[in-house]
N, C-alpha and C positions, 0 to 999 in steps of 0.2 A: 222491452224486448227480453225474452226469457234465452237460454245459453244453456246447452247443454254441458253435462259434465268434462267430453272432451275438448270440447271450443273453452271454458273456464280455463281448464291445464295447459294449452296452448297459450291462453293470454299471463298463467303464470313465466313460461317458458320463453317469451319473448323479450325476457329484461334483460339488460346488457351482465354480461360479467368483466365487469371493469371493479377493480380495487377502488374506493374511493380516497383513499388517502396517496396511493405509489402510483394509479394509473396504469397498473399494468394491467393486461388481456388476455385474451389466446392466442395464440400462435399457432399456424399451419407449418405441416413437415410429413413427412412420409410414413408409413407402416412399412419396412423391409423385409419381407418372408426368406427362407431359408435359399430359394430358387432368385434372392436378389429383384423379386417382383415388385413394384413400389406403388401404392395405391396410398391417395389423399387420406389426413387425417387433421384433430385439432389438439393442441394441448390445452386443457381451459385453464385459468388461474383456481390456486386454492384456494377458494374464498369462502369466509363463513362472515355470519351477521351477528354482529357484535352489538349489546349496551354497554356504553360508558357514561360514567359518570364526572359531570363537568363541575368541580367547587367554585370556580370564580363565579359560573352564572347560578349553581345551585340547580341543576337541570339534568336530564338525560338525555342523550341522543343516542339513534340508532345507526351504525353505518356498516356497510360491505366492505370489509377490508380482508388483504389473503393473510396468507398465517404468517405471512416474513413480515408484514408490515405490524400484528399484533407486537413481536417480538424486539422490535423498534419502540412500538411505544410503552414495552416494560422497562427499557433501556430508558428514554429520555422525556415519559410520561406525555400526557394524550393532548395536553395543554400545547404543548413545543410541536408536537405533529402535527396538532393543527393548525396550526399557524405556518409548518414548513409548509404542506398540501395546501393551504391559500397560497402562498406567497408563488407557488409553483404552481398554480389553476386550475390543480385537479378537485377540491373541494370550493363552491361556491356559495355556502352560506351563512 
């Protein structure tokens, strides 16, 4: 089955944005105009797609994590995060 260019973009579009390591998400809240009008909105997380490299196994991995959680794992390196993100079920591999 052949997939047009738009239908391709949609199936990129449809991945969750969920941090893999903190589990955090979007959030809905309001857009408040000047007239006090409030109309639906979302906050996405900041998430970008990282390589890290893992010494114990000698491997790389790829994960979605937002930029607070990068900053955690400059703090107490990728090995200890991931093991906190198991132990707390957001990462399961």
């Amino acid at each position: 089955m052949h997939l047009d260019f738009k239908q391709q973009n949609l199936k990129l579009y449809r991945m969750s944005r969920v941090c893999e390591l903190t589990g955090k998400k979007a959030m809905v809240g309001n857009n408040v105009s000047h007239a006090l009008n409030r109309t639906k909105r979302k906050f996405n997380a900041n998430l970008v797609k990282k390589r890290f490299y893992l010494p114990e196994e000698d491997s790389w991995i790829t994960l979605k994590v937002s930029t607070s959680a990068l900053k955690t794992i400059n703090k107490i390196g990728i090995s200890a995060a991931i093991k906190e993100a198991k132990s707390k079920g957001f990462l399961t591999k």
